[in-house]
BANUDO-340261 format. One line per field, with one value per residue (C-alpha): x, y, z. Coordinates in steps of 0.001 Angstrom, whole numbers, plus 524288, in hexadecimal, padded with zeros to 5 digits. Example, Ala and Ser with C-alpha at 12.3 -4.5 7.8 and 13.67 -1.06 7.14 Angstrom:
2
px: 8300C 83566
py: 7EE6C 7FBDC
pz: 81E78 81BE4
This chain:
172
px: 18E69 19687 19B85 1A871 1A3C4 19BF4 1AAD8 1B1CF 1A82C 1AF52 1BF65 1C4D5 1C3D8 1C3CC 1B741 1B1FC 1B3D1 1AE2A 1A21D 19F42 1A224 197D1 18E3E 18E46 18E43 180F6 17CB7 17FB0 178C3 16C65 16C63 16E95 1643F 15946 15EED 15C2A 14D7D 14B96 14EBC 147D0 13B9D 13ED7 13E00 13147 12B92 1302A 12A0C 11E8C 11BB6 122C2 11954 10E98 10D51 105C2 10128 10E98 116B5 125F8 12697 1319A 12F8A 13ABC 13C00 1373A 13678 137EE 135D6 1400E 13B8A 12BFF 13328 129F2 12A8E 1233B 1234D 12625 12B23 12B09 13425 13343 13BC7 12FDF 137FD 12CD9 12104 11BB3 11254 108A3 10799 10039 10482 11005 10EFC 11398 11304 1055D 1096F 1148D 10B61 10044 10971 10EC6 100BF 0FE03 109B2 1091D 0FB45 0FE0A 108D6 103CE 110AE 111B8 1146E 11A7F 11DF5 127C7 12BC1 13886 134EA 13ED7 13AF4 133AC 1308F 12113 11BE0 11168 10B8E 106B4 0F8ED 0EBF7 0E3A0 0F02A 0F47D 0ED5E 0EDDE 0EF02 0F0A7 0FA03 0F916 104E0 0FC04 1041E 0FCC9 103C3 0FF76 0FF1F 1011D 0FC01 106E8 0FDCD 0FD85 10CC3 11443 11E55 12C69 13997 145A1 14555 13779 1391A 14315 13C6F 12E66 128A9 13498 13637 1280D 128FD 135AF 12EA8 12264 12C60
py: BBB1E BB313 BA5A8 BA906 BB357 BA868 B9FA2 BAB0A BAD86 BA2F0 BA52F B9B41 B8DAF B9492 B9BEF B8F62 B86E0 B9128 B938C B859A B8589 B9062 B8932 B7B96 B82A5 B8A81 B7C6C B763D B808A B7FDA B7127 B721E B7B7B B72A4 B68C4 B7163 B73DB B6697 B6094 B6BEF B6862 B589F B5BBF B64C7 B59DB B4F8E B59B3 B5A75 B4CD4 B4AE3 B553E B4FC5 B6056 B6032 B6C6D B7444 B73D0 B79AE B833E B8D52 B97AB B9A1C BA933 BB34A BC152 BC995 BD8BE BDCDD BEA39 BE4AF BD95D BCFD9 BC597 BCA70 BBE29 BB07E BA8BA B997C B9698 B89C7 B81CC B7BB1 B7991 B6DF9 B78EC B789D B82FC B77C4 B7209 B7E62 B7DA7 B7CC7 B73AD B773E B7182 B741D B7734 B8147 B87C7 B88AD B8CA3 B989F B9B98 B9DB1 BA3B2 BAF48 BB006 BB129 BBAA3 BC1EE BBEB7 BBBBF BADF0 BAB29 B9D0F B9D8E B946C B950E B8A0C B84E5 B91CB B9ABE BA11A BA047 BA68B BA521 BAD73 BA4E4 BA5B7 BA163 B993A B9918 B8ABE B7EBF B7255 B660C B5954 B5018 B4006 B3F72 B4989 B55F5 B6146 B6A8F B76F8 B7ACC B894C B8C63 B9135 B9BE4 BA276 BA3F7 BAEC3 BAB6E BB0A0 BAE3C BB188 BC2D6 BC1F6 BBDAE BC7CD BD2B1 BCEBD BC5F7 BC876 BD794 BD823 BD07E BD75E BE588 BE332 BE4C9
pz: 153F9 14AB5 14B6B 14D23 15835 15EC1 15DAC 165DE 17094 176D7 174D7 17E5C 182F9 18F8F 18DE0 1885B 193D8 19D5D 193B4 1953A 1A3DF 1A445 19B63 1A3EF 1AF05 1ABF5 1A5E1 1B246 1BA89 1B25D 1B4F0 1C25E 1C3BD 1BB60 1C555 1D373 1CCCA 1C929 1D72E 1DC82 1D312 1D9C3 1E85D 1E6B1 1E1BB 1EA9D 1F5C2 1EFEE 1EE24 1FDB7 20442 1F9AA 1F3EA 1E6DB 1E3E3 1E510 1D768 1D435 1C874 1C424 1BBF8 1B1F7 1B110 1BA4F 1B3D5 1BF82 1C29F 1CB18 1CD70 1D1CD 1D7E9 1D0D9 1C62E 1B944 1B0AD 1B29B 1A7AF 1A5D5 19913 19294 186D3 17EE1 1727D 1700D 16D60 15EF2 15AE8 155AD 1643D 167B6 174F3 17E63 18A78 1981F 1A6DA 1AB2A 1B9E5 1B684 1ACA0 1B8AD 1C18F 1B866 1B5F8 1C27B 1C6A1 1BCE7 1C17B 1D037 1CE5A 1C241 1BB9D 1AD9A 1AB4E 19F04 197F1 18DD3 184F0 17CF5 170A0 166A0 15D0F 16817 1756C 17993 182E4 18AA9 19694 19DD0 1A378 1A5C9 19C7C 191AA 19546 192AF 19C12 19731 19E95 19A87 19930 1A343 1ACDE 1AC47 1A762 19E67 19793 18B87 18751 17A2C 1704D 169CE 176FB 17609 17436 1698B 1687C 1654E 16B1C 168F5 16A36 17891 17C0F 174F2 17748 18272 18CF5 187E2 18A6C 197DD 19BBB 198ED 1A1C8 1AD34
């Protein structure tokens, strides 16, 4: 597509206005939705500390790949922007309790459980399973973990669509 292709896509003022209706509108519903899981997030934890509940914890999983036919999910995917991870680190850090909970969630289940991470040059992937991550305490007492990067899968941008999701998609 040329540049003066990419100047007629939109002919009007018209079409311009209700583009940019469209645009705050899916904006706006995005935000309201990071709102309703934030609150949400708020009054689980203000009835957990009420009914004095510590061993219960909230986690969402980002994308379910589900098998309509078997009526069953067949890989779970957590996605992540970690636009901060350098090859020389070695490692990428992640939430301790959402990586535990994952792990044992694919394990109870016997559904894949996948992380991936879209960085400022790649996608990694990780399958996610026991003995990968390591757990590390930190000064402020939250425990992360940290997933080594040589146990990534590397791709770019056709390399996901014509590797690791044709290869996912074609198992079901």
């Amino acid at each position: 597509m040329t540049e003066g292709d990419r100047r007629n896509l939109i002919t009007d003022n018209r079409a311009l206005r209700r583009m940019r209706r469209q645009t705050i509108h899916a904006i706006m519903n995005q935000l309201h939705g990071f709102d309703a899981h934030e609150e949400f997030s708020d009054l689980l934890e203000e009835a957990r500390k009420k009914y004095n509940i510590t061993r219960v914890g909230l986690f969402d999983i980002d994308l379910v790949l589900y098998d309509f036919k078997l009526g069953m999910p067949k890989a779970f995917l957590e996605v992540k922007n970690r636009y901060q991870v350098r090859d020389d680190d070695g490692y990428a850090m992640f939430d301790e309790p959402q990586y535990t909970f994952l792990e044992d969630l694919g394990n109870y289940i016997g559904v894949p459980v996948y992380y991936v991470i879209k960085t400022k040059t790649k996608w990694l992937v990780w399958k996610v399973e026991r003995g990968l991550a390591q757990r590390r305490q930190l000064t402020d007492g939250r425990t992360v973990v940290l997933l080594p990067l040589e146990k990534a899968r590397p791709y770019n941008h056709g390399q996901m669509v014509n590797r690791f999701l044709r290869e996912l998609l074609r198992r079901y």
